[in-house]
C-alpha positions in Angstrom: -46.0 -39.1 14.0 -48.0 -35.9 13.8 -51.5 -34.4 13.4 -53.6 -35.6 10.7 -54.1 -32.8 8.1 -57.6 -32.7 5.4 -57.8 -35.6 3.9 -57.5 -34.9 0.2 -59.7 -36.0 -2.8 -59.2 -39.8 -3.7 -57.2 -40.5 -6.8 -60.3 -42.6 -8.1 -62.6 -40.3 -7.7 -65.1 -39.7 -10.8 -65.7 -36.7 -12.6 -68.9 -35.2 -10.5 -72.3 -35.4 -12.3 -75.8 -33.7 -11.9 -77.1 -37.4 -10.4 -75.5 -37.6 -6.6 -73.0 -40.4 -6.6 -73.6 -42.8 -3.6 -72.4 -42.5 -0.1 -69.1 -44.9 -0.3 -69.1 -47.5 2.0 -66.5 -47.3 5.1 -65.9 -51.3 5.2 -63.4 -52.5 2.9 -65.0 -55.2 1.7 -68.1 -55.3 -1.3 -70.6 -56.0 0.8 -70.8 -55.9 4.7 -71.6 -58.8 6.3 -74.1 -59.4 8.4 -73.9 -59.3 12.4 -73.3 -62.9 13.4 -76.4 -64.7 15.5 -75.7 -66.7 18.7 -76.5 -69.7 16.3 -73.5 -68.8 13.5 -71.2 -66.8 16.0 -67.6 -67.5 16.2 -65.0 -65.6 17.7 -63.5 -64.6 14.1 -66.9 -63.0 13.2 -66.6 -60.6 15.9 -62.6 -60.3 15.7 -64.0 -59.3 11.8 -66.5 -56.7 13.4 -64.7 -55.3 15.9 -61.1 -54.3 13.0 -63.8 -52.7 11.1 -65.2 -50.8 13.6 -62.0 -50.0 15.5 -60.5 -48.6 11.5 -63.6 -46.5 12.0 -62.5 -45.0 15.2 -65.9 -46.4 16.4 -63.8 -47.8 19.4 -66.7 -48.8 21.9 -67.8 -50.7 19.5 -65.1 -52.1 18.8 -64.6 -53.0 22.4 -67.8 -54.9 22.9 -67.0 -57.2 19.6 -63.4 -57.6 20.8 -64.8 -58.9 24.2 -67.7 -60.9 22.8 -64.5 -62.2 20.6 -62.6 -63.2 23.9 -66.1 -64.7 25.6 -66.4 -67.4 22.8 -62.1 -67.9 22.6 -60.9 -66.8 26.3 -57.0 -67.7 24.4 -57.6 -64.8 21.8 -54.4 -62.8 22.6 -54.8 -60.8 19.7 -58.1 -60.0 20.6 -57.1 -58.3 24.0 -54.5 -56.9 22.1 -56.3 -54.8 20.2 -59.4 -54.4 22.6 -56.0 -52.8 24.5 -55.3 -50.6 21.8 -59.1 -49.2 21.7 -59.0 -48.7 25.5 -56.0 -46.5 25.3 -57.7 -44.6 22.4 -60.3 -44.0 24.8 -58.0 -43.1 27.5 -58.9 -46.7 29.9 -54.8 -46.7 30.3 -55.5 -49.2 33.0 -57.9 -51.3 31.3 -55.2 -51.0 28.4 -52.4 -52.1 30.4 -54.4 -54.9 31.7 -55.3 -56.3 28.1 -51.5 -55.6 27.0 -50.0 -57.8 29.6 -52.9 -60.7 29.2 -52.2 -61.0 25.7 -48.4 -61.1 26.4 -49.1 -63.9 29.3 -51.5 -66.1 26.2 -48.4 -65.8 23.8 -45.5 -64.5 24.4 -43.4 -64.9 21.4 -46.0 -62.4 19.1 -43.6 -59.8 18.1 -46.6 -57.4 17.2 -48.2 -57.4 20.6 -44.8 -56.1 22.4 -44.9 -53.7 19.2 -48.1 -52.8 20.7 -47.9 -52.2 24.3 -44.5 -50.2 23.0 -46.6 -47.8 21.5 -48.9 -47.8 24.6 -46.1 -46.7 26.7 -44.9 -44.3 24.5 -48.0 -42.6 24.1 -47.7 -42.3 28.0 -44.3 -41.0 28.1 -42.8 -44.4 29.8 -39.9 -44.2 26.9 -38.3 -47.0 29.0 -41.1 -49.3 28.7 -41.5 -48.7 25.4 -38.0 -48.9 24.7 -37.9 -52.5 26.3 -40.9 -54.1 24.7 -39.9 -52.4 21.4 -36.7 -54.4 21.9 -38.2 -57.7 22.4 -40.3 -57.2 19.3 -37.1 -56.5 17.3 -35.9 -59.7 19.1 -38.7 -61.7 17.6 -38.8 -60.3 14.2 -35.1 -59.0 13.7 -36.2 -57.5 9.9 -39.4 -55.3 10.8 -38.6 -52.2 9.7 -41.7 -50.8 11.7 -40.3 -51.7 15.0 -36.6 -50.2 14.5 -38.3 -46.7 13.4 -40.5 -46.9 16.4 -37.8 -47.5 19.3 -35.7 -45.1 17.1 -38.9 -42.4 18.1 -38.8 -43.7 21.6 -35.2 -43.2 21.9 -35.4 -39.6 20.4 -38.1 -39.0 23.3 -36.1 -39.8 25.5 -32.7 -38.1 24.4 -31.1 -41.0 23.8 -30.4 -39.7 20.1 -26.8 -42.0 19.4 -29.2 -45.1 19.9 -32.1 -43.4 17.9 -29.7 -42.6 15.0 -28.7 -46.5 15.4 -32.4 -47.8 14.9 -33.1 -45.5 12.1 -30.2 -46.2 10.3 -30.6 -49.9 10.6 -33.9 -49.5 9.4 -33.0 -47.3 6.5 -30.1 -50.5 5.7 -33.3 -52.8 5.7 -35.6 -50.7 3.7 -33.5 -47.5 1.3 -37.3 -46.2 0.5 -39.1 -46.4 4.0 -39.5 -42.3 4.8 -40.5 -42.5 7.9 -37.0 -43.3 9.0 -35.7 -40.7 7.0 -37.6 -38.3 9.0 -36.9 -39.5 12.3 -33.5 -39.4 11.2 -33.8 -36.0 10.0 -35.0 -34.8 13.5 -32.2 -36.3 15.2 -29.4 -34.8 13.0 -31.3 -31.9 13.7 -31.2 -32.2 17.5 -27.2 -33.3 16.5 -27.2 -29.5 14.9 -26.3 -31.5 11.6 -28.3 -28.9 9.4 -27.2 -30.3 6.0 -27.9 -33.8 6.9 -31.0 -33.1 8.4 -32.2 -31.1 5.5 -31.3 -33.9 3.1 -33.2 -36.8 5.3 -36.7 -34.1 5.2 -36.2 -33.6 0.9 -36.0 -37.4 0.8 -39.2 -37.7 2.7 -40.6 -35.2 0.3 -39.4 -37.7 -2.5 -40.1 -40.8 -1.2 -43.5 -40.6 0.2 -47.4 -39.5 -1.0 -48.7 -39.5 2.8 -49.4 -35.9 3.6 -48.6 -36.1 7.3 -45.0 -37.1 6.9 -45.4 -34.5 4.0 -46.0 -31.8 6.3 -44.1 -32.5 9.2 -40.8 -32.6 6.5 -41.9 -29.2 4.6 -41.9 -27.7 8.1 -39.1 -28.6 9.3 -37.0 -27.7 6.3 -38.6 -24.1 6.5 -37.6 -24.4 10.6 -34.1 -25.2 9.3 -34.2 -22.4 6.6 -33.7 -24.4 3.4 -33.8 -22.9 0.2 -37.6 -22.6 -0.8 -36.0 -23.7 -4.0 -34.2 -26.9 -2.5 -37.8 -28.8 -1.3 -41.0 -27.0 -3.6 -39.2 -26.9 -7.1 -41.7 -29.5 -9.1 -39.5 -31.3 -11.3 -41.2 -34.9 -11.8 -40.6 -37.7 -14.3 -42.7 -40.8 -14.9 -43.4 -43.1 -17.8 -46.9 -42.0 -17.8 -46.0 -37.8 -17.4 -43.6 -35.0 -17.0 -44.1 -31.9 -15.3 -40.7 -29.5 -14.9 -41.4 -26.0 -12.9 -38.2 -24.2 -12.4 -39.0 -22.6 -8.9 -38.7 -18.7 -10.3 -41.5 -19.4 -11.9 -43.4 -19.7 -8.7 -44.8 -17.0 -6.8 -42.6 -16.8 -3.2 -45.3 -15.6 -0.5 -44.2 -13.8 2.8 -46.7 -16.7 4.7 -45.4 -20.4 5.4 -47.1 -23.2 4.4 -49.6 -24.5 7.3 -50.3 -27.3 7.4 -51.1 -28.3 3.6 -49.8 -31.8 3.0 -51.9 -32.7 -0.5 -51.2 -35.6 -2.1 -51.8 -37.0 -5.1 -49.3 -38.1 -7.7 -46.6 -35.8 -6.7 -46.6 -32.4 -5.1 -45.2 -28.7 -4.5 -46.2 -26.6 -2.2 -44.2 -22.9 -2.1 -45.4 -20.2 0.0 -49.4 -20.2 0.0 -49.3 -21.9 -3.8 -49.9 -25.3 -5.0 -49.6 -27.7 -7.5 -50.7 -31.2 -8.0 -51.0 -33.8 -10.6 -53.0 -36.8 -10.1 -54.5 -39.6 -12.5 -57.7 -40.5 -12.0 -58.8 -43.9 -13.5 -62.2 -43.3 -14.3 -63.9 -42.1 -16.8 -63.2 -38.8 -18.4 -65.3 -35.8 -18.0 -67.4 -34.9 -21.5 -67.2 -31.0 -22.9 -70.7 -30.9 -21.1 -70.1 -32.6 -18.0 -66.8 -31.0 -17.1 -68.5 -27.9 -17.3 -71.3 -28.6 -15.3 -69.2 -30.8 -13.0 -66.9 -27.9 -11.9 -68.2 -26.7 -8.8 -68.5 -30.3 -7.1 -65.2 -31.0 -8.0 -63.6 -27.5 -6.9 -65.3 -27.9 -3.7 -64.0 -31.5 -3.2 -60.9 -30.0 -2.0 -60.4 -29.8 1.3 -58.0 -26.5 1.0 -60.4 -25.0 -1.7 -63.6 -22.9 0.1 -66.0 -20.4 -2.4 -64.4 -21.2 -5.4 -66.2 -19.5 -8.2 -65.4 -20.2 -12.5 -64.3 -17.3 -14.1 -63.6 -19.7 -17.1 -64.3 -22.3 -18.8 -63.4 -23.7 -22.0 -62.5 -27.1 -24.1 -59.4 -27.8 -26.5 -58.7 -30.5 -29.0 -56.8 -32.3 -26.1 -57.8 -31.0 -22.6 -60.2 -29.4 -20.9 -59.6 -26.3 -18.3 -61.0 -23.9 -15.9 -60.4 -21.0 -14.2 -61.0 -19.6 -11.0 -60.6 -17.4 -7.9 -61.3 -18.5 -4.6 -61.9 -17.1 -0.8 -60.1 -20.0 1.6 -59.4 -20.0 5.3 -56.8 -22.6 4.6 -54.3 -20.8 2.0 -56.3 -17.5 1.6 -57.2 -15.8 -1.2 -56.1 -16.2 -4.7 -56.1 -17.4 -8.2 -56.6 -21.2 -9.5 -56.8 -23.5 -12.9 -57.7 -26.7 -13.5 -56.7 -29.2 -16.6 -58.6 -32.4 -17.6 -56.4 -34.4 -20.0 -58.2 -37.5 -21.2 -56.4 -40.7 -21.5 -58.5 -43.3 -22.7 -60.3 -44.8 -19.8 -58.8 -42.5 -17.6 -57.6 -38.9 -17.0 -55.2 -36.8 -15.9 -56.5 -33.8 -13.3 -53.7 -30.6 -12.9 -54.4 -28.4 -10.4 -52.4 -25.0 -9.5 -53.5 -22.4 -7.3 -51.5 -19.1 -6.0 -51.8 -16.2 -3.8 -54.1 -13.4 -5.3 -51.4 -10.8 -5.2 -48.9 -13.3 -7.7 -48.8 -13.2 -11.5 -51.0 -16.1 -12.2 -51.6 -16.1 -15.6 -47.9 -16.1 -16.1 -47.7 -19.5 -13.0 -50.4 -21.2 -14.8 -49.1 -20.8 -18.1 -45.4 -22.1 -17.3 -46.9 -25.5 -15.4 -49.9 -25.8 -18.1 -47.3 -25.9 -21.0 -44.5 -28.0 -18.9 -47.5 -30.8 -18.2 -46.6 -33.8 -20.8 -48.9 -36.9 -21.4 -46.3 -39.1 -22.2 -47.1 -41.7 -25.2 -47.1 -45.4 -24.1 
C-alpha cells in the first residue's frame, strides 16, 4: 500500500573498513544451489528457482522456471499461481488471468490462491472481483488477518467504507498489533471526516510498525490531517536494552514537510526536514582507529545522506562521535552527529541530523545526553 521509499542501512551492518566487504548474496540461503540438470530435475527445484528469482523482481525468469515447474508437475497450482503473479508484474493481465483461474480449477479450496487473483483484480480496478475472491479466501481461512485487511482495501476502493471499517476492525480483533489495519482504518475514518480517530489509527502505525512505507504513508497523512507535529515526531522510547526521551521543543520545526523519509531502524522521529534514529547493530564494534577511518562509508550508506563531510571526530571513555554537515537532495542541507556506543559484541549507532538554519549543537546535545545504554 504505497511507493517504496530508500531502502535504509541494515541493522547488521558492520562497521565499514579500508578492505571492501563482499557483495551480499540476494538468495536467502548460505549457499545457492546449483541449476538442476535434466538428470536431477524435479518440479520443486525449479518452483525453488523460480521464488528466488521472482523475490528478485527477475520475473521472466521467474516465469520460465515456474513453467519448466508446471512441464514436469502439469497439477502444480501453486506454480501457475505465482507464474500469474509474475505475468501481472509484467503487465501479461491475460496471461495472469489465465494462470489465476487454472490454479483455482487444480485446487479450489487454497485460500491463498483466491487471496491472489484478489489482489490481481484489485490492481486492475475490478474491486468486485477482488472483493469476491477475497471473500472466498476469508471463507477458507476465517483467521487470516492478511485477507480481511486486503478486502478492507478493496472495499475502501470501491467506497464501500461501512464494510471496509468491518474488515479492518475484525482484523484489528484478530491481531491488536497488525498496523496495517490500523492504517487502512485510519483512511477510512478519514474519508468518515472522523479526524481524531483517524489521527489516532496513523500514531499507532507510527508505534506499532518499523516498515518505512506504512511509516510514511501515516506521517503524511497526519500532516494532511493537521496533527500536532508534537502528537506523531516527539521521540519518547523505552526498551530494556535503551532510553531515548526528546521533548519535541527541543526539535528544530522546519517550514518544509517531510517527503517521503520513512527510516527505520529501532525506532524513529522524523520532524520537519530533521531526523533521529537509534539502531543496534550486532556486530562488532568500531575501534578508535577504525571508526575514524570508517566514517565516510558509513555516512554515505544512508540513503537520505549525499556529500557528507567530518567536521569532527573524537573518542570518549564510552562512545565514539562525529560530526558533520551535509549537501542532500533528499532533506537538504544541514547539520548531523553520529554516536557509536559499544556493547560488548555489539553497538549502538545514534544518528540525528537537522536543517542547516536550526540550532544544532543545542538538538544534538539534548538527544546525545537523553540516549541511555541501559544495564542488563
Amino acid at each position: 500500500m504505497g511507493c517504496t521509499p530508500a531502502a535504509p542501512l541494515p541493522t547488521a551492518t558492520p562497521w565499514p573498513s579500508d578492505t571492501p566487504a563482499p557483495t551480499a548474496t540476494r538468495l536467502p540461503t548460505a549457499t545457492p544451489q546449483p541449476s538442476p540438470t535434466p538428470k536431477t530435475a524435479n518440479a520443486a527445484d525449479f518452483f525453488g528457482l523460480a521464488e528466488m528469482a521472482y523475490k528478485n523482481g527477475q520475473y521472466q525468469e521467474a516465469i520460465n522456471n515456474y513453467s519448466q515447474a508446471i512441464n514436469l508437475n502439469p497439477k502444480f497450482a501453486l506454480a501457475y499461481c505465482q507464474r500469474g503473479t509474475a505475468y501481472g508484474n509484467l503487465s501479461n493481465y491475460r496471461q495472469a488471468e489465465v494462470d489465476f483461474n487454472k490454479a483455482i480449477e487444480l485446487n479450489p479450496n487454497m485460500a491463498y490462491i483466491y487471496n491472489q487473483r484478489g489482489l490481481f483484480y484489485q490492481n486492475l480496478g475490478d474491486y468486485r472481483k477482488a472483493v469476491d475472491d477475497m471473500s472466498q479466501a476469508i471463507k477458507l481461512e476465517p483467521t487470516s488477518v492478511n485477507f480481511y485487511v486486503h478486502r478492507g482495501f478493496a472495499y475502501t476502493k470501491a467506497g464501500e467504507y461501512d464494510h471496509a471499517l468491518a474488515d479492518y476492525n475484525q482484523a484489528i480483533q484478530l491481531d491488536a498489533t497488525f498496523a496495517d489495519a490500523y492504517l487502512g482504518r485510519g483512511f477510512v475514518y478519514h474519508e468518515h471526516g472522523d479526524k481524531e480517530k483517524a489521527i489516532a489509527d496513523f500514531k499507532q502505525v507510527l508505534k506499532l510498525t518499523k516498515d518505512s512505507k506504512l511509516q510514511d504513508l501515516a506521517t503524511k497523512q497526519l500532516q494532511n490531517l493537521g496533527a500536532s507535529k508534537a502528537e506523531f515526531a516527539t521521540f519518547n522510547h523505552t526498551t530494556k536494552a535503551f532510553s531515548l526521551d526528546v521533548p519535541a521543543m527541543a526539535l528544530p520545526s522546519a517550514k518544509e514537510k517531510t517527503d517521503g523519509l520513512g527510516v527505520v531502524f529501532t525506532e524513529e522521529a522524523i520532524i520537519g526536514k530533521s531526523i533521529i534514529m537509534v539502531s543496534l547493530n550486532e556486530n562488532e564494534p568500531p575501534t578508535a582507529t577504525t571508526f575514524a577511518t570508517g566514517l565516510p562509508k558509513m555516512l554515505n550508506s544512508f540513503s537520505f545522506i549525499s556529500s557528507p563531510n567530518v567536521t569532527k571526530s573524537e573518542t570518549e571513555s564510552n562512545r565514539y562521535l562525529a560530526l558533520f554537515d551535509y549537501n542532500s537532495e533528499a532533506i537538504g542541507q544541514g547539520y548531523g552527529g553520529l554516536a557509536v556506543f559499544p556493547q560488548g559484541k555489539n553497538f549502538y549507532l545514534l544518528l540525528v541530523c537537522v536543517p542547516k538554519n536550526s540550532n544544532f549543537e543545542s538538538t544534538w546535545q539534548t538527544v546525545l545526553n537523553s540516549f541511555k545504554v541501559n544495564k542488563p
